[in-house]
C-alpha positions, 0 to 999 in steps of 0.5 A: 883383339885386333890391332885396328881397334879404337878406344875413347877415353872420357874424362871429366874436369876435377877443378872447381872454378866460378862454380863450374868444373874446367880444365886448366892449360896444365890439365890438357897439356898433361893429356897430350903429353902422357896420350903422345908418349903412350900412342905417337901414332896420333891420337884426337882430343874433343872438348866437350860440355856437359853436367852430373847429378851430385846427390851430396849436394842434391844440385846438377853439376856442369862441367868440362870434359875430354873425349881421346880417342885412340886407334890401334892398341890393344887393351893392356897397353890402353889401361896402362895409359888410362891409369897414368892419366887418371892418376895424373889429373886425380880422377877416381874414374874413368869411362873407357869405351872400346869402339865395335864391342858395345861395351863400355869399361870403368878404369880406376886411377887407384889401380895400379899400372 
């Protein structure tokens, strides 16, 4: 894979607040601060909006949501950080997308780094 390859990372908020899923100031900064420790080089965070269909609760959930986008590491050093953040903000999941290959990866937080 070459080393100019980009990545986004997709999260969703996990804290329930006044019936929406957000982010709170903790959340974003334990982003940037594992994302910088992973990627010094740079890296860009969009927040973003959006929702999902809960069919445990048969209703449409809207919420917060990070896209990190990344350029220039390889895939074993991008699921190291995947997982730590997942792990850090309680995602059971998270959607990678590798930028020019078309195909998007699952990462799971319970994996092991």
């Amino acid at each position: 894979m070459p080393s100019s390859h980009c990545w986004s990372l997709l999260i969703g908020a996990s804290r329930v607040r006044s019936g929406r899923r957000t982010f709170s100031r903790g959340d974003d900064r334990l982003i940037q601060q594992i994302t910088t420790e992973h990627f010094p080089d740079g890296y860009t965070i969009l927040r973003a909006s959006g929702g999902w269909f809960d069919p445990a609760q048969h209703k449409f959930v809207r919420e917060e949501s990070r896209q990190v986008l990344i350029c220039g590491a390889r895939l074993p050093a991008v699921r190291r950080w995947a997982r730590r953040l997942g792990a850090a903000l309680h995602q059971k999941e998270l959607l990678l997308i590798a930028h020019g290959r078309g195909v998007p990866l699952v990462v799971s937080s319970s994996a092991r780094p």
